[in-house]
Wavefront OBJ file of the C-alpha trace (Angstrom):
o trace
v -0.275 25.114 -9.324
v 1.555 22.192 -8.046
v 3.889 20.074 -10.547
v 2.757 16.730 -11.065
v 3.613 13.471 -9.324
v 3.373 9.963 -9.945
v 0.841 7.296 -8.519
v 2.052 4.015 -8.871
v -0.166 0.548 -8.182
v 0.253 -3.200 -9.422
v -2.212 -5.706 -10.422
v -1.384 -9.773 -11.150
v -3.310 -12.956 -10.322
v -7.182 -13.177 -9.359
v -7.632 -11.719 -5.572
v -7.964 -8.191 -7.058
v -9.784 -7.587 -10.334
v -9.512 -4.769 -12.498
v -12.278 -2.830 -10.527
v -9.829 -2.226 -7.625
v -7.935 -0.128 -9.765
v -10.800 1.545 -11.581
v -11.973 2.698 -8.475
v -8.443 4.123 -6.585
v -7.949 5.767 -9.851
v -11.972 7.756 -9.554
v -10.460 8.035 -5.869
v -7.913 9.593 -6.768
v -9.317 12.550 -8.845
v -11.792 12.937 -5.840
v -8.758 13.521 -3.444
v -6.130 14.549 -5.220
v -6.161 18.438 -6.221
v -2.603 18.586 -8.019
v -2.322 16.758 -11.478
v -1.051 12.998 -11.486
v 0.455 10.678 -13.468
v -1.544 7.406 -12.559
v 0.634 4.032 -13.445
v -0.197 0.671 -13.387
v 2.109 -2.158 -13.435
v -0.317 -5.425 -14.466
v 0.225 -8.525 -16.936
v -3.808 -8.406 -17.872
v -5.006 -4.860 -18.644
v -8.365 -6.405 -19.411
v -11.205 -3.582 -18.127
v -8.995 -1.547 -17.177
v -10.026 2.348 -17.722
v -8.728 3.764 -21.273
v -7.597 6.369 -18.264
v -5.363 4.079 -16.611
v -1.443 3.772 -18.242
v -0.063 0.652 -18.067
v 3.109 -0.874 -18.280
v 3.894 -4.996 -17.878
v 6.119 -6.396 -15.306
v 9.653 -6.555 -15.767
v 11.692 -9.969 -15.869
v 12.611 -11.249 -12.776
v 15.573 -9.980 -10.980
v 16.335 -13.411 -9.620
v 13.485 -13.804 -6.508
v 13.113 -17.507 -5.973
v 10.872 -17.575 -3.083
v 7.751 -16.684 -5.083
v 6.573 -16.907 -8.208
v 6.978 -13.619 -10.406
v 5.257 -11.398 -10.779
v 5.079 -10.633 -6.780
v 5.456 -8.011 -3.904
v 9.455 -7.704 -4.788
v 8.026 -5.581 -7.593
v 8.080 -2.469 -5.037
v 12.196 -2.730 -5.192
v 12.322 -2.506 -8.910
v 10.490 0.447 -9.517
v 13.098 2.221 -7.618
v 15.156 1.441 -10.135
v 16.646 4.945 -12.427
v 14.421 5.018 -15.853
v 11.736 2.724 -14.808
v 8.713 3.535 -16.676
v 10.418 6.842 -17.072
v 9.289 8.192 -13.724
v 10.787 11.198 -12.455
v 9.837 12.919 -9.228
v 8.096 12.209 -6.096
v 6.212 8.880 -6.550
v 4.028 7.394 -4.432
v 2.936 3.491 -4.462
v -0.296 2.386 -3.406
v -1.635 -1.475 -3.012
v -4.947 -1.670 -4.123
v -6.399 -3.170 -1.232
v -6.931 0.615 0.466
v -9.507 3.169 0.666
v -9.202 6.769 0.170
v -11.311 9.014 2.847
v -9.771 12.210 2.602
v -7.782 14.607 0.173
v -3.803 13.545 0.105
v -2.290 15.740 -1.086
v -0.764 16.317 2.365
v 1.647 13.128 1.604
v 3.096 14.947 -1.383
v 3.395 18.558 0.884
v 5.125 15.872 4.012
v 9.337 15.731 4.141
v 9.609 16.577 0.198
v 12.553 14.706 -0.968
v 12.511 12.236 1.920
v 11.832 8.284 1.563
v 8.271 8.223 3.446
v 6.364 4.954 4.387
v 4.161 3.821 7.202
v 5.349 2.491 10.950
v 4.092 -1.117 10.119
v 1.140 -2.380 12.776
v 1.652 -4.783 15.175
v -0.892 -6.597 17.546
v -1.509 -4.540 20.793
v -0.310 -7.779 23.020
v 2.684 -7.821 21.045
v 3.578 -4.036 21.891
v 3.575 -4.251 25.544
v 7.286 -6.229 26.103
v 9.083 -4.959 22.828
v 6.882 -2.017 21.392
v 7.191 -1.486 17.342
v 9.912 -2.813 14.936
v 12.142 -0.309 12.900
v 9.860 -1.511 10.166
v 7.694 -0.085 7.120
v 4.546 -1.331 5.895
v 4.879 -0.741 2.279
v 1.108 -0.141 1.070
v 2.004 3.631 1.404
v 5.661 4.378 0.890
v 6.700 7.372 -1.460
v 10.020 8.061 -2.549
v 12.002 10.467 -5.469
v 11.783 8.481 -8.564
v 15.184 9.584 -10.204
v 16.449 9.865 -7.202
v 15.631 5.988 -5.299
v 17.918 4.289 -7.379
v 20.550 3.099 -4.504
v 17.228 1.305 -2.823
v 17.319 -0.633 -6.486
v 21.511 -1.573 -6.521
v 20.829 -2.333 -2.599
v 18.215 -4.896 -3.855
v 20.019 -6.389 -6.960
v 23.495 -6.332 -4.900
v 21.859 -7.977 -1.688
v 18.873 -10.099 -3.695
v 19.653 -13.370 -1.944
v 19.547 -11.610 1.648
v 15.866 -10.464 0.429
v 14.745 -13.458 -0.427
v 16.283 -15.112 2.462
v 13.304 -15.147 5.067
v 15.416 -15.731 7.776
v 16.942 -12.645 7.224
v 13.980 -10.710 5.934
v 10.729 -12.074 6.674
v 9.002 -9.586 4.152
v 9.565 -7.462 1.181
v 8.694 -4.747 3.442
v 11.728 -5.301 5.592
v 14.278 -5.646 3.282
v 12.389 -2.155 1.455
v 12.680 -0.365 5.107
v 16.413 -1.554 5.299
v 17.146 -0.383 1.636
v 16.000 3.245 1.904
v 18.546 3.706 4.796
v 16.625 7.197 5.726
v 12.804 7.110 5.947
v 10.367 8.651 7.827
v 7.106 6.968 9.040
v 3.991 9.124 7.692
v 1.517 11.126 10.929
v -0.146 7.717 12.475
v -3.287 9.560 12.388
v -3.130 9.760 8.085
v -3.402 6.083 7.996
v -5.241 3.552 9.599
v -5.391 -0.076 9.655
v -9.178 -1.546 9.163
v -8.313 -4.225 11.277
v -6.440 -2.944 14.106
v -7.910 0.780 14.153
v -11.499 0.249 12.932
v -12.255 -3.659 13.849
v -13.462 -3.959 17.640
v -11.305 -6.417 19.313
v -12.744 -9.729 20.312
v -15.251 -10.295 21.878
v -16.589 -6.747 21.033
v -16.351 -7.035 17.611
v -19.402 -9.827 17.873
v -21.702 -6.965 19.049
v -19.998 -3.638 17.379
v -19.252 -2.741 13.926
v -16.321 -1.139 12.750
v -16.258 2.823 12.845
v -14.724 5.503 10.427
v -11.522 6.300 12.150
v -11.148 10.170 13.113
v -8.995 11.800 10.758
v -7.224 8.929 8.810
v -7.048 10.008 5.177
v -6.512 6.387 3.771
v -7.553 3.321 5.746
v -5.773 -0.350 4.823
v -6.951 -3.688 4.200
v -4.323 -5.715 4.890
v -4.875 -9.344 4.694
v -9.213 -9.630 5.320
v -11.472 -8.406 4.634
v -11.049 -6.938 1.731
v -12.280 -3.505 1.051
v -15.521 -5.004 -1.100
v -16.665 -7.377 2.071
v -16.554 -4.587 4.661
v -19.924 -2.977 3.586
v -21.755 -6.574 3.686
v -19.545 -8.101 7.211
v -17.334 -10.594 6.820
v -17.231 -13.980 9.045
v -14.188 -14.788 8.795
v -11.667 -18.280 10.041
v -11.932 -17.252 13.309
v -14.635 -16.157 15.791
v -12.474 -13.549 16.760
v -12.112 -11.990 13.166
v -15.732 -11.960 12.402
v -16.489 -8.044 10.982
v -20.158 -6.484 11.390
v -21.204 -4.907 8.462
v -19.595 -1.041 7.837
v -21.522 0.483 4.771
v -19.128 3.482 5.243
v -16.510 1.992 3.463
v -18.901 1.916 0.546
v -19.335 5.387 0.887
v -15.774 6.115 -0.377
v -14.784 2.785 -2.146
v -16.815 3.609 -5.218
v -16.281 4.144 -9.090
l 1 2 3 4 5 6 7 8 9 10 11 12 13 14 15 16 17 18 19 20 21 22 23 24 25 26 27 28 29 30 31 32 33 34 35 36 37 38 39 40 41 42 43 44 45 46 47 48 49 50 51 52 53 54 55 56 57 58 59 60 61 62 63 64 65 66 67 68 69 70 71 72 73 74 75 76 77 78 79 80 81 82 83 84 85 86 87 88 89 90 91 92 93 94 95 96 97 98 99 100 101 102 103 104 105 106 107 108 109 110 111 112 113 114 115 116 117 118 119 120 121 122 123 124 125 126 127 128 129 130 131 132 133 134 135 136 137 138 139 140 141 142 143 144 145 146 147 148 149 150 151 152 153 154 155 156 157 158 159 160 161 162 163 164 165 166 167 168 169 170 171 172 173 174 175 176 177 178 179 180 181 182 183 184 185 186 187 188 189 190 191 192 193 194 195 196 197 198 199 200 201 202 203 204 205 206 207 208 209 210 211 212 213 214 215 216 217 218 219 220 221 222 223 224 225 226 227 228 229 230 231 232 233 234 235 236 237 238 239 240 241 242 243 244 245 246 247 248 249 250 251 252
C-alpha cells in the first residue's frame, strides 16, 4: 500500500462556505485510493465534517497589502513543523472539482516542487506565449523538505507584497521554489478557458467535460455551485449555459 500524504485546503471570509470543503473532502475519498491526511486551515470551523482536521491561521508574517488571513497563507505552510506535516503535500483551493482519481499527482516527479503552468488568454499567447509562472490552486511540494520556499518568503516579504514586483502570491510562490515542474496540461483544466466556449459561441453552447482532465478549476466565476444552473455574468461575453456535469462530480 502506498504511505500516506497530506491534503491541504484553507477556508476564511464568506465567498466559500463550509460545504466547499465538505464536499472536496467526499471527493477526495472517491478519487483518492492511498490513505490521506486531509487539513484544513480556517478561522470558523462551523459545519465543518467531524472528518475534517483543522488548524487556525497563523499570525501574520508581516503582508500589508491584504488583510490576514489571505492567499500569502500558501508560503507559510512551507514552513518546517507547520501543522506537523511531513511528506509530499499537496494544496488545493476549494474552488475546484475533482473528475478523476489523482493519485497520479502523488506517483508524478516524487520529491519535486509540482504546480500548474498558469492560463493565460489565447490573444495574449500569440506575441509572448506563457509566463514562467504557476497557478497555485494545485501545487504540491515535500513538507519537511519546502522550508527554503518559507525563509525565501520571510527574508524577501516586502518584494512579495510589492505588486510591482510580484503581481500575485502565485508569482512570488513560482519564484520561491526555484525548481518546479508544471503538472501534464491535460490533468488540469481551466472551466473558463478549456470548458467555456469563447464569445460569441458561448451564447449558443454550453460548456463540455474536458477529455481527460482529472481536476477542472474555477478560477475567478463562476463558481463551481453556479455552473450546473448557468451563470450570466458582467459581461455578455462571460455569460455560461448551464453544465449539470459539474454537478455530477461536485457533490457531498
Amino acid at each position: 500500500m502506498s504511505s500516506s500524504v497530506n491534503i491541504v485546503c484553507m477556508k476564511w471570509g464568506t465567498r466559500y462556505p463550509a460545504p466547499y470543503v465538505n464536499i472536496l473532502f467526499r471527493s477526495l475519498q472517491r478519487h483518492l485510493k492511498r490513505p490521506f491526511r486531509f487539513l484544513c486551515i480556517t478561522d470558523d470551523t462551523t459545519d465543518l465534517l467531524p472528518e475534517v482536521e483543522t488548524v487556525p491561521f497563523p499570525e501574520n508574517p508581516g503582508i500589508k497589502q491584504a488583510k490576514w488571513p489571505n492567499v500569502f497563507m500558501k508560503l507559510v505552510l512551507t514552513k518546517d513543523g507547520f501543522a506537523n506535516l511531513e511528506g509530499p503535500t499537496m494544496f488545493l483551493d476549494l474552488d475546484l472539482v475533482i473528475l478523476e482519481d489523482i493519485d497520479c499527482f502523488f506517483d508524478y516527479q516524487p520529491g519535486k516542487n509540482c504546480i500548474i503552468h498558469n492560463w493565460i488568454e489565447a490573444r495574449k499567447q500569440i506575441t509572448r506565449g506563457r509566463p514562467d509562472i504557476g497557478n497555485s490552486s494545485i501545487f504540491r511540494f515535500d513538507a519537511g523538505k519546502s522550508d527554503y520556499i518559507y525563509q525565501t518568503f520571510i527574508r524577501e516579504i516586502e518584494d512579495a507584497d510589492d505588486r510591482s514586483k510580484f503581481q500575485t502570491e502565485q508569482a512570488f510562490l513560482t519564484y520561491a521554489m526555484k525548481e518546479k515542474y508544471w503538472w501534464p496540461e491535460e490533468w488540469v483544466a481551466s472551466f473558463k478557458r478549456h470548458c467555456r466556449p469563447t464569445f460569441p459561441l458561448n451564447l449558443f453552447i454550453a460548456p463540455r467535460k474536458p477529455k481527460g482532465a482529472k481536476f477542472l478549476v474555477f478560477h475567478g466565476h463562476p463558481d463551481p455551485v453556479d455552473a450546473p444552473k448557468g451563470h450570466k455574468g458582467k459581461r455578455i461575453h462571460h455569460r455560461v449555459l448551464p453544465a449539470p456535469w459539474v454537478a455530477e462530480h461536485w457533490k457531498m
